[in-house]
C-alpha positions as CSV (number, residue, x, y, z in Angstrom):
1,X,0.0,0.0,0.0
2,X,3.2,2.5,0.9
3,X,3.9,1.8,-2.5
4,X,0.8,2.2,-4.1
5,X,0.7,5.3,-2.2
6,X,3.9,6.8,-3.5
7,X,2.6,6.4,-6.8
8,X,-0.7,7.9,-6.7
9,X,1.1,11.0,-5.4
10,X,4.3,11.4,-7.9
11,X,2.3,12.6,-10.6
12,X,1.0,16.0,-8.9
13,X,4.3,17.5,-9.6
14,X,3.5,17.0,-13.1
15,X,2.4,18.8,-16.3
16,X,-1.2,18.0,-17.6
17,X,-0.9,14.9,-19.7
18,X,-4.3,13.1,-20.8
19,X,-2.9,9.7,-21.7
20,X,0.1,9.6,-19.2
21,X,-0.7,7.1,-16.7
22,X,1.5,4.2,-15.3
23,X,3.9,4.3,-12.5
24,X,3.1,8.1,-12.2
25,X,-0.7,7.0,-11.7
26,X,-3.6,8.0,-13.8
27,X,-5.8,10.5,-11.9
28,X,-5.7,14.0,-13.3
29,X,-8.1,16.9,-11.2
30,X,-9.2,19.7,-13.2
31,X,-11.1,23.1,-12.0
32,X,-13.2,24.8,-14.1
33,X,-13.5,28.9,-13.0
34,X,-14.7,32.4,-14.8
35,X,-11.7,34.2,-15.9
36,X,-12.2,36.9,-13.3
37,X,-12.1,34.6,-10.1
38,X,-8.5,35.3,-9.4
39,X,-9.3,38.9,-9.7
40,X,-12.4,38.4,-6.6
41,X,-10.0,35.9,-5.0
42,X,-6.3,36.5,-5.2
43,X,-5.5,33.7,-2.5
44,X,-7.1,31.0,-4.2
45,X,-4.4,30.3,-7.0
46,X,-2.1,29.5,-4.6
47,X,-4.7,27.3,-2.5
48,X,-5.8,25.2,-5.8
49,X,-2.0,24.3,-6.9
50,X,-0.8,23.5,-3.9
51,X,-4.4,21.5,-3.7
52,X,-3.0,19.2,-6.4
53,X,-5.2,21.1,-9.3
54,X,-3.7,20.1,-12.4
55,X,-5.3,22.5,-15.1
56,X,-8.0,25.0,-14.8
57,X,-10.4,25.2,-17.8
58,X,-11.8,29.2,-18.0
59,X,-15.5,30.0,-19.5
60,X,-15.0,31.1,-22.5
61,X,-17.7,31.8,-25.2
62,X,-21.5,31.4,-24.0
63,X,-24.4,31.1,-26.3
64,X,-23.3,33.7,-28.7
65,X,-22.0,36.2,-26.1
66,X,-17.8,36.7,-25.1
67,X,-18.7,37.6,-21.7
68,X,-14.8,38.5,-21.2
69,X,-12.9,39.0,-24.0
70,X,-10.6,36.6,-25.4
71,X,-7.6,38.8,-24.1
72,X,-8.8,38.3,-20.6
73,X,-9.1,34.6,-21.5
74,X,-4.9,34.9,-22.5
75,X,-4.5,37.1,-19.3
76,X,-5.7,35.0,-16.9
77,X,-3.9,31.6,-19.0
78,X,0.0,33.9,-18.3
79,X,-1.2,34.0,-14.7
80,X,-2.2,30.4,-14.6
81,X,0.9,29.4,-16.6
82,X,3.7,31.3,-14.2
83,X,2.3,29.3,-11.3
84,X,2.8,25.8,-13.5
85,X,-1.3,25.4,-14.7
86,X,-1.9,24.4,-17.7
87,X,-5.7,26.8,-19.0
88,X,-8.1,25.5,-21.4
89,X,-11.7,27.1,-22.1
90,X,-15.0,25.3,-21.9
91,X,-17.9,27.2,-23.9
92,X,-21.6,27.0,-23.7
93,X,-22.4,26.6,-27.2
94,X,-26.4,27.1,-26.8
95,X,-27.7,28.1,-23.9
96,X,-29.8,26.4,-20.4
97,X,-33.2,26.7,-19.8
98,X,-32.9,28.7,-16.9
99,X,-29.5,30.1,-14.8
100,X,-27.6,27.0,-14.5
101,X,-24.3,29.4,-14.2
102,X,-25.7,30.8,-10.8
103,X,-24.4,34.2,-12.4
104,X,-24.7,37.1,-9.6
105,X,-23.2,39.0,-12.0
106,X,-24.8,42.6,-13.6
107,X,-25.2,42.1,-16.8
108,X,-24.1,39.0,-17.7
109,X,-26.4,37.7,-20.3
110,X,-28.5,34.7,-19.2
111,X,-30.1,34.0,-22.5
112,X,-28.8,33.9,-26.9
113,X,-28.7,36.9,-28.6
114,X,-31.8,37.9,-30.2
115,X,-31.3,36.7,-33.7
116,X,-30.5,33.1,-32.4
117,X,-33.8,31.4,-32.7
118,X,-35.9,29.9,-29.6
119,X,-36.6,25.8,-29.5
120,X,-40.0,24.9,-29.9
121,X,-41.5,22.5,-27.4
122,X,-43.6,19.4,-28.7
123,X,-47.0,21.2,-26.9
124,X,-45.9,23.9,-29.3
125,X,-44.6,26.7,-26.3
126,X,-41.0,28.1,-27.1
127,X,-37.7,28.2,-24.5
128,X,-33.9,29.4,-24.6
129,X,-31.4,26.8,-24.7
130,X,-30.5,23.6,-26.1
131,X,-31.7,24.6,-29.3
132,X,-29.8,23.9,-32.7
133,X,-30.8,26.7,-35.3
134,X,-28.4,28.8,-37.6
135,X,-26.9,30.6,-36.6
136,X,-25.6,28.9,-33.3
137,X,-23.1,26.4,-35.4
138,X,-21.5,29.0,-37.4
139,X,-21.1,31.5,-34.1
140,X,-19.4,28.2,-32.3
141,X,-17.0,27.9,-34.7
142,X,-15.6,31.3,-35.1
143,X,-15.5,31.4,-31.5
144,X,-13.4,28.0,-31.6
145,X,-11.6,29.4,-34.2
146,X,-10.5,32.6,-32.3
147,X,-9.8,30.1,-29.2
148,X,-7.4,28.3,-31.5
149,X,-5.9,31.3,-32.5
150,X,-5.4,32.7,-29.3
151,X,-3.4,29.1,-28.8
152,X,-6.0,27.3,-26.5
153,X,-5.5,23.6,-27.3
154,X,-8.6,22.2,-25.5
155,X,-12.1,23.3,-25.9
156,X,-14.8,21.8,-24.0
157,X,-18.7,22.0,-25.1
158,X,-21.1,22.1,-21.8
159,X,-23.6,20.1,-21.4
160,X,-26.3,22.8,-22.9
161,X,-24.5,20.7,-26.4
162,X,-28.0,18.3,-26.4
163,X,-31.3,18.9,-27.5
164,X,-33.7,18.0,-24.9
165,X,-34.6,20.7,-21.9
166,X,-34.2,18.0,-19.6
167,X,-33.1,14.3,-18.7
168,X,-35.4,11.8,-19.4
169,X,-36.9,13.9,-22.0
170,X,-37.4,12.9,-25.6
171,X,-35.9,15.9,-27.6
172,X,-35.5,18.0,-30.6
173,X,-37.4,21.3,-31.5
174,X,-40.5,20.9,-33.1
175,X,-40.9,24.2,-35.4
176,X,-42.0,24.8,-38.5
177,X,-38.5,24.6,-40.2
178,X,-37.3,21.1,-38.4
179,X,-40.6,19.7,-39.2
180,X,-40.3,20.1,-43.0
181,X,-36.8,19.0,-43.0
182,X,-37.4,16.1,-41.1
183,X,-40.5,15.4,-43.4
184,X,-38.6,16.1,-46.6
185,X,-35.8,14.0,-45.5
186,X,-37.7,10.7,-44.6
187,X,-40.4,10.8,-47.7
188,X,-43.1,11.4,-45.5
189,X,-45.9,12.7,-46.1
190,X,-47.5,15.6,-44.0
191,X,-49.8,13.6,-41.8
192,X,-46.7,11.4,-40.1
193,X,-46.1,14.8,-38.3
194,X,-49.0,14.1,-35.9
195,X,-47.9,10.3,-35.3
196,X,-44.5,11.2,-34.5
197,X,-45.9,13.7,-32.1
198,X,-47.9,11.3,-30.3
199,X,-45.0,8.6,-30.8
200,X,-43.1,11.1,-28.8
201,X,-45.6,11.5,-25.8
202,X,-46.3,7.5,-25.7
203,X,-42.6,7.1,-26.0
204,X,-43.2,4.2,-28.3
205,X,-39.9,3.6,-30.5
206,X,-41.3,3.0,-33.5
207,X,-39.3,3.9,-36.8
208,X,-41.0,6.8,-37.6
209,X,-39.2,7.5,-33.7
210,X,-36.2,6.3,-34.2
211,X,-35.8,8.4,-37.6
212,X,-36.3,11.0,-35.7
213,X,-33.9,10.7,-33.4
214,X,-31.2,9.7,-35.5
215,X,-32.3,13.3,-37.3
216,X,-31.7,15.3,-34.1
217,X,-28.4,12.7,-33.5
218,X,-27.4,13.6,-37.3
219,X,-27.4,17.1,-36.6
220,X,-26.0,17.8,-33.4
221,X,-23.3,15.2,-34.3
222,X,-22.9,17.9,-37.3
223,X,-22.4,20.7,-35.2
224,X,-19.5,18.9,-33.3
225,X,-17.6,17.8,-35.7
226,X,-18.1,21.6,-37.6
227,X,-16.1,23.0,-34.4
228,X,-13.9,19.9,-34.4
229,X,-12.7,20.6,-37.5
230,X,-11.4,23.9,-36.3
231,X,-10.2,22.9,-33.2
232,X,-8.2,19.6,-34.6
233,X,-8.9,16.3,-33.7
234,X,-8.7,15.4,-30.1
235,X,-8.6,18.7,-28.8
236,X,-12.5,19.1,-28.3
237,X,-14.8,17.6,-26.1
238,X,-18.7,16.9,-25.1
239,X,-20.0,17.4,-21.1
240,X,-23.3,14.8,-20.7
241,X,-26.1,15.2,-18.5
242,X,-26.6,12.7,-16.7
243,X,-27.6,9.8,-18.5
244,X,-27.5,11.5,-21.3
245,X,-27.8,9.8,-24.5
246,X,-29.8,9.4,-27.7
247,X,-33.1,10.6,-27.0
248,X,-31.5,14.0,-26.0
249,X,-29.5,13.7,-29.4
250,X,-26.2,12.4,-28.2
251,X,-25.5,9.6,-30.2
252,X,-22.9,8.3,-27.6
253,X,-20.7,5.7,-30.2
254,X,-20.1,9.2,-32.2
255,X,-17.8,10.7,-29.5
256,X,-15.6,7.9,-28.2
257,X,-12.5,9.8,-29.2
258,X,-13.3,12.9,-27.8
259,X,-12.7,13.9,-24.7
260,X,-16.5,12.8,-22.6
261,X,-17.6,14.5,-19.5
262,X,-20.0,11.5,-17.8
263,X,-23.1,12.6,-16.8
264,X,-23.6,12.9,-13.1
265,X,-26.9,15.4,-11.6
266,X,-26.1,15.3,-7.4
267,X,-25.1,18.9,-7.2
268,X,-26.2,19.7,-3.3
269,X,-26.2,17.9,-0.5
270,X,-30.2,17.4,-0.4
271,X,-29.7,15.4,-3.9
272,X,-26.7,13.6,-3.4
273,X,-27.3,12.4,0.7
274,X,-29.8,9.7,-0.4
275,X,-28.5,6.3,-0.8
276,X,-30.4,6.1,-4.4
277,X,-29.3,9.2,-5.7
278,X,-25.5,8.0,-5.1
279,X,-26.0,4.9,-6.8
280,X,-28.1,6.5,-9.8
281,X,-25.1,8.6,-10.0
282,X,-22.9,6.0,-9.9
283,X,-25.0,4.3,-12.6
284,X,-24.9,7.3,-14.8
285,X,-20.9,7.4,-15.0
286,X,-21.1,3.5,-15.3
287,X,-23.2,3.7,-18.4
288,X,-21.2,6.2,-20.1
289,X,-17.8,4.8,-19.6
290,X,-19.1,2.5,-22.3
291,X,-18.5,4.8,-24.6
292,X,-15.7,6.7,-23.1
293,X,-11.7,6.1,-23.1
294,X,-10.7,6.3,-19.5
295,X,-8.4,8.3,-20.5
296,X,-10.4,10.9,-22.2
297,X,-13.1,10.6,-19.6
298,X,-14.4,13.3,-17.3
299,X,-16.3,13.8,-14.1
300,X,-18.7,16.0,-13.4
301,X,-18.5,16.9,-9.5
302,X,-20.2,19.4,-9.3
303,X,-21.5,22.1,-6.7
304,X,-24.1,24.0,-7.7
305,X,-25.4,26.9,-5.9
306,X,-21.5,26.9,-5.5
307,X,-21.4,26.8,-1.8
308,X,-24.5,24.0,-1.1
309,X,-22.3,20.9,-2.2
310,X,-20.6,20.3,1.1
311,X,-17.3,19.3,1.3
312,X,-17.3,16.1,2.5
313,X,-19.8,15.1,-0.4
314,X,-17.9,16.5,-3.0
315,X,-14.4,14.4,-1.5
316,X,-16.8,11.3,-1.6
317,X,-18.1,12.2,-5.1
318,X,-14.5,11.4,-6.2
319,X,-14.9,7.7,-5.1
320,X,-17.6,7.4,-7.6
321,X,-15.0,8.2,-10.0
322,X,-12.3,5.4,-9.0
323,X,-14.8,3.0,-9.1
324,X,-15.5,3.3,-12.9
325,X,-12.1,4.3,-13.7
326,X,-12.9,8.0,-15.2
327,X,-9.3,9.0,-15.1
328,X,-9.9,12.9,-15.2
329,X,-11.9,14.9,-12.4
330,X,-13.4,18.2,-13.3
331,X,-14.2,20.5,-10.2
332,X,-17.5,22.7,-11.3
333,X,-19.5,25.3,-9.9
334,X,-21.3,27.8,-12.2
335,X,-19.8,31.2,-12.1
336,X,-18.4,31.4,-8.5
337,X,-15.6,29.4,-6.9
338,X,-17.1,26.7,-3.7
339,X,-15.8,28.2,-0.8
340,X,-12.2,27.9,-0.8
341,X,-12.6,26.3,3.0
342,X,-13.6,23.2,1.0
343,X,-10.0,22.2,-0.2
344,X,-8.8,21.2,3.1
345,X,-11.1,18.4,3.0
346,X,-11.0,18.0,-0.7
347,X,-7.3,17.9,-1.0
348,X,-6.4,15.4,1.0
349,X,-9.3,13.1,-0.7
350,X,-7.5,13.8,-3.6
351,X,-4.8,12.4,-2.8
352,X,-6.5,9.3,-1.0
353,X,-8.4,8.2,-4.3
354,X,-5.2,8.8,-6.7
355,X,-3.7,6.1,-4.7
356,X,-6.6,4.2,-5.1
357,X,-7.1,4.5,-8.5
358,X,-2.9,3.6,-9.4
359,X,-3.9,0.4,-8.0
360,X,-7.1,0.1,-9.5
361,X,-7.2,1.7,-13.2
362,X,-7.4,-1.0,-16.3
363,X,-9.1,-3.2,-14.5
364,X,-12.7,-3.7,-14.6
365,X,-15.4,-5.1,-11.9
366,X,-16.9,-8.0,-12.5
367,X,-19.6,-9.4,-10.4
368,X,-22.6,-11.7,-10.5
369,X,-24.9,-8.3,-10.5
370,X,-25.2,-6.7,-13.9
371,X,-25.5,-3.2,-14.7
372,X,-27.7,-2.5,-18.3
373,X,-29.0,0.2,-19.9
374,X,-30.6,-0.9,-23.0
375,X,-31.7,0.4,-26.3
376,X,-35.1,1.4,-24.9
377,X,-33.9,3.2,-22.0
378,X,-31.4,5.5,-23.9
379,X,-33.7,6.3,-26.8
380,X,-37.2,7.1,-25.3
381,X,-37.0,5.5,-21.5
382,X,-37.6,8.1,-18.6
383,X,-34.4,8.3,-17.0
384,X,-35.1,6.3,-14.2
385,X,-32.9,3.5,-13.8
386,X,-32.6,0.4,-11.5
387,X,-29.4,1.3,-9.7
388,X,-30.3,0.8,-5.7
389,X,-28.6,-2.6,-6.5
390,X,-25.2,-1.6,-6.4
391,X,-26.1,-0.5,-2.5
392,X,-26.3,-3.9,-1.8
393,X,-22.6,-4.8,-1.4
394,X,-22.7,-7.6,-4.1
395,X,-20.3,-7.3,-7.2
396,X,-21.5,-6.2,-10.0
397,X,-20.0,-5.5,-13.9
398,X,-21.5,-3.3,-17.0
399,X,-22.7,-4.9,-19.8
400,X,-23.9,-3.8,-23.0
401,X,-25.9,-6.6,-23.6
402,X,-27.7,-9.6,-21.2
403,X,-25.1,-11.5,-20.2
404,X,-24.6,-15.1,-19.8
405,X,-25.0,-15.1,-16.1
406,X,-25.9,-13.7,-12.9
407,X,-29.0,-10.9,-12.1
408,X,-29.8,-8.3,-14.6
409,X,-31.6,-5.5,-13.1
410,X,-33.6,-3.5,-15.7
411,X,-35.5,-0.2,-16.1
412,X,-39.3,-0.7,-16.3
413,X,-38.4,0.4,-20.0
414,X,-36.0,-2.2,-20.1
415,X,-38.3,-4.9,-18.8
416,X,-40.8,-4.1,-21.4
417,X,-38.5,-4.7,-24.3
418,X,-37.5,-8.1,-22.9
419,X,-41.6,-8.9,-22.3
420,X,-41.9,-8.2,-26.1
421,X,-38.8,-10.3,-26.9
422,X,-36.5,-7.2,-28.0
423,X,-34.1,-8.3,-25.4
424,X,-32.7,-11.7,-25.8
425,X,-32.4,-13.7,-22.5
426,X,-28.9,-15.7,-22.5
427,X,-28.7,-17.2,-19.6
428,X,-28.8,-14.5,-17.1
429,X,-32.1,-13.7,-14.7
430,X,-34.0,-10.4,-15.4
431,X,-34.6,-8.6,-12.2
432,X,-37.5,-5.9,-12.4
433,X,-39.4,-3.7,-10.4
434,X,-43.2,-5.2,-8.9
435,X,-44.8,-2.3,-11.0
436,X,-44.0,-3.7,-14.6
437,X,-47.0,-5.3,-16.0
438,X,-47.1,-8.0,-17.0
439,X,-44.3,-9.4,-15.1
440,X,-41.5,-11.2,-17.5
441,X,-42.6,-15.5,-17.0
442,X,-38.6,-15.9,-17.0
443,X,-38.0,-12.5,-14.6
444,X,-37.6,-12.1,-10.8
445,X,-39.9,-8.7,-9.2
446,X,-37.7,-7.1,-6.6
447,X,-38.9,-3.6,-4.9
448,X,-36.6,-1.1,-5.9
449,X,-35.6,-0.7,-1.9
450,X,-32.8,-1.9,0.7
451,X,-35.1,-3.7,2.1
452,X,-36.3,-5.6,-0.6
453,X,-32.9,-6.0,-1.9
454,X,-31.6,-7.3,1.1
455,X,-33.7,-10.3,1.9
456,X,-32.6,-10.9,-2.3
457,X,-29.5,-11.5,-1.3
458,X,-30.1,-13.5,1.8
459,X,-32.3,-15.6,-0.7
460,X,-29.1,-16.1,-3.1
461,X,-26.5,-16.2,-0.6
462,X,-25.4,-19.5,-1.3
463,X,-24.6,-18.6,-5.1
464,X,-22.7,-15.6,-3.5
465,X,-19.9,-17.7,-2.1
466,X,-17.4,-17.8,-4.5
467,X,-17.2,-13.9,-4.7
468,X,-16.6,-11.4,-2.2
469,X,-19.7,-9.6,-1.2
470,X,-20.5,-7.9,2.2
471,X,-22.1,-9.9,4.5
472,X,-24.2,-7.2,6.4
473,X,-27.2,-5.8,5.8
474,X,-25.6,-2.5,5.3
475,X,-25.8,0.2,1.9
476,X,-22.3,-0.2,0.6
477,X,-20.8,-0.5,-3.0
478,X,-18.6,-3.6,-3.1
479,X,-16.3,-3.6,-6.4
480,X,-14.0,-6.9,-7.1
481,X,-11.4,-6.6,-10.0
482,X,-10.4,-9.8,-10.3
483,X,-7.4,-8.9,-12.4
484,X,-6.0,-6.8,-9.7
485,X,-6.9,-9.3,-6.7
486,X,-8.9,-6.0,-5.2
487,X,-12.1,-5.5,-3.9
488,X,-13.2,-1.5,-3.0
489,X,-15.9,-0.9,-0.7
490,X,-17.3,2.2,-0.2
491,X,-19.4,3.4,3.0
492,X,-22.5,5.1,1.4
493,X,-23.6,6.8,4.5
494,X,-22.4,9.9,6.6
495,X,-21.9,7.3,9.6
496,X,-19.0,5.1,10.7
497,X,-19.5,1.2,10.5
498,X,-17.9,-2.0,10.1
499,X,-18.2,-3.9,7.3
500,X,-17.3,-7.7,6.6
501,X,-16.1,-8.9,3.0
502,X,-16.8,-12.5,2.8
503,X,-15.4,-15.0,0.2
504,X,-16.5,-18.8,0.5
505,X,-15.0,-19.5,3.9
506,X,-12.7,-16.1,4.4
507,X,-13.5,-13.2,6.0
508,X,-12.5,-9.5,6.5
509,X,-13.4,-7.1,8.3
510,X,-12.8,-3.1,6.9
511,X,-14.0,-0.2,9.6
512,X,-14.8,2.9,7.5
513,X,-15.7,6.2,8.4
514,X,-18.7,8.0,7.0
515,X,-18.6,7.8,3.1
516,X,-15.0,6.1,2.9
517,X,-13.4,3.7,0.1
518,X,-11.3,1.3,1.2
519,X,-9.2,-1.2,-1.0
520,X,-9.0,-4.9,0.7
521,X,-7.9,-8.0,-1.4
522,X,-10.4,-10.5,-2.5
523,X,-10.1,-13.2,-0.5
524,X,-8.9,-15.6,-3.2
């Protein structure tokens, strides 16, 4: 552990390198900030790099506005730069539905320029944000253009790059002008307009749906690759929502070799203390790193208002990351710094899960549990996965399709495609909530509670002994990499207790404080 210790800690002395990993370790933090916080906050340049910060990424361009000008943005990079930081710039290509930058700020615009056109809604009202018209593409571009010119090499798009309001939303706009491409493009005559429109409410994936979703894919796919053209290849990349995916027009196999910020939506302590909303969080990043190089892969911890994430849930927020091997942590929160109070709990977490993760990245967990997010569910499913199952301190592993073995617990959305034979059952056992109807003849209802989940396991603990798993009836995360001969637990309450890992006749017992990770060996 010394060892692995030493490791995880070399690399802080070094410059930003997305691909370096090995003996230096391969956790990387990052901090996004306005350009002017070191102008509010002299103190805090000094309090981030000696925090372990590795590069700070500056808001740049936002939904057709420079809010500072690009020689602030070069300013602010020489002060970054003297003090050994690498700066990037993350725009906000289109806009949010609402003040997502928790911007205090006079003046600071909030919505697009006027002659950037509004989405239109499916129930035909308009909004700001998240919606692709011309001229939006060809703004983001010259603004990614005078980025490159000003010698930023890394551009990141936030998460307003999608085209649905809100997760678990079925997206695109719905005006005039998309209709009649969308029309003109298929062959369809005018009257398919009102099916797709009750397709859309129904969430029925028929095709006339899923043309329509690979038209909003097609075109947001468009837009990125327009500004990654400028930018040069590798040097742009795409913030998620969390579970953000086709339905919202991310087509997720299109940016696998772009840099990916994994969707994660706990930004305050009332949304993240739940057991659930950790391990739908959990889940989120877990479905994405399908699609993401570790390498390239982001986080998304996130405070927001800035200063109601509370430290100790933003340190164990950086757990969440270890576990799925996102190799990159970005530090957000809107406009305005977290209070800078929070790094001396945050720092030395830091430095606690880049051990971890030296020991821990390549390999993946593997478990009789499965984690699956199907067609159905990224395309026109309501967001609302399955995921209190990775409380249960079983192993579990990501699959992208039913595997051969073990428990797969699926969304009701899920469940429906397998009770209409879209999901081909290969040996493993469909677990589903009570409240899809009809129940699958081959599947097993579990309530989607610790309770419920509990007695499940009691009822399969003899096909539990050959893997480590946690022998109490306790809401923990249990991880095994059998490659590495590792097993992380993770404490997903604010309260100390002792956990035992058991393996056939072997046992271990780990005493964790209050949200801790710990690393044990699997018993084997």
């Amino acid at each position: 552990m010394k060892t692995g210790c030493a490791a995880g800690l070399g690399w802080l002395l070094r410059p930003l390198n997305l691909s370096a990993g090995g003996a230096g370790g391969p956790r990387r933090f990052h901090l996004c900030l306005a350009p002017d916080a070191f102008d509010r906050d002299p103190e805090l340049l000094a309090t981030i790099r000696d925090a372990g910060v590795n590069a700070v990424w500056l808001a740049g361009f936002c939904y057709g506005h420079w809010p500072w000008p690009v020689e602030k943005l070069q300013a602010t990079r020489a002060k970054l730069e003297s003090a050994g930081l690498p700066a990037h710039v993350i725009n906000i290509p289109f806009g949010h539905p609402g003040n997502a930058l928790e911007t205090t700020s006079s003046g600071f615009p909030l919505t697009p320029p006027q002659h950037w056109k509004f989405a239109t809604l499916i129930d035909g009202k308009t909004g700001v944000g998240t919606s692709l018209h011309e001229p939006a593409t060809a703004e983001n571009v010259a603004a990614v253009r005078a980025l490159r010119q000003a010698k930023f090499t890394r551009v990141f798009l936030d998460d307003d790059f999608r085209l649905a309001r809100h997760p678990g939303k079925i997206g695109g706009c719905f005006c005039a002008e998309h209709r009649e491409r969308f029309l003109r493009r298929g062959g369809y005559a005018t009257a398919r307009w009102d099916e797709l429109l009750d397709d859309v409410r129904q969430r029925r994936l028929t095709p006339l749906l899923r043309d329509w979703i690979e038209f909003i894919c097609d075109g947001l796919t468009a837009s990125f690759r327009a500004q990654e053209r400028v930018a040069g290849a590798g040097r742009m990349g795409i913030m998620v929502m969390v579970l953000g995916s086709e339905k919202a027009g991310i087509r997720l196999t299109d940016y696998r070799d772009a840099l990916f910020r994994v969707g994660e939506g706990a930004f305050n302590d009332a949304s993240f203390n739940p057991v659930g909303c950790k391990t739908k969080e959990l889940f989120s990043v877990l479905l994405h790193r399908r699609f993401a190089r570790p390498e390239l892969a982001f986080s998304e911890t996130t405070a927001f208002p800035s200063n109601k994430l509370s430290a100790r849930n933003m340190a164990a927020k950086l757990v969440i990351s270890t576990l799925a091997d996102v190799r990159q942590t970005m530090f957000m929160s809107g406009l305005d710094p977290f209070p800078r109070s929070h790094w001396e709990t945050i720092a030395p977490a830091m430095k606690t899960q880049a051990a971890l993760h030296a020991r821990l990245a390549g390999h993946k967990p593997c478990g009789p549990f499965k984690h699956f997010w199907g067609e159905r569910s990224r395309w026109v499913g309501d967001d609302n996965p399955f995921s209190l199952f990775l409380a249960a301190g079983v192993p579990f592993e990501v699959t992208d399709a039913p595997a051969h073995d073990g428990w797969t617990f699926l969304s009701n959305f899920d469940a429906q495609a397998a009770a209409e034979n879209q999901l081909v059952l290969r040996g493993t056992k469909f677990v589903h909530r009570p409240s899809v109807k009809p129940p699958l003849a081959d599947g097993e209802p579990v309530a989607e509670s610790l309770d419920a989940l509990f007695a499940f396991k009691r009822r399969i603990a003899e096909k539990l002994r050959d893997v480590p798993h946690i022998t109490e009836d306790e809401p923990a995360v249990c991880a095994w990499y059998p490659s590495a001969r590792s097993v992380l637990v993770w404490n997903l309450e604010d309260r100390p207790k002792t956990l035992t890992v058991r393996r056939g006749p072997r046992r271990q017992e780990l005493a964790l404080v209050g949200l801790e990770a710990q690393l044990t060996g699997d018993l084997g």
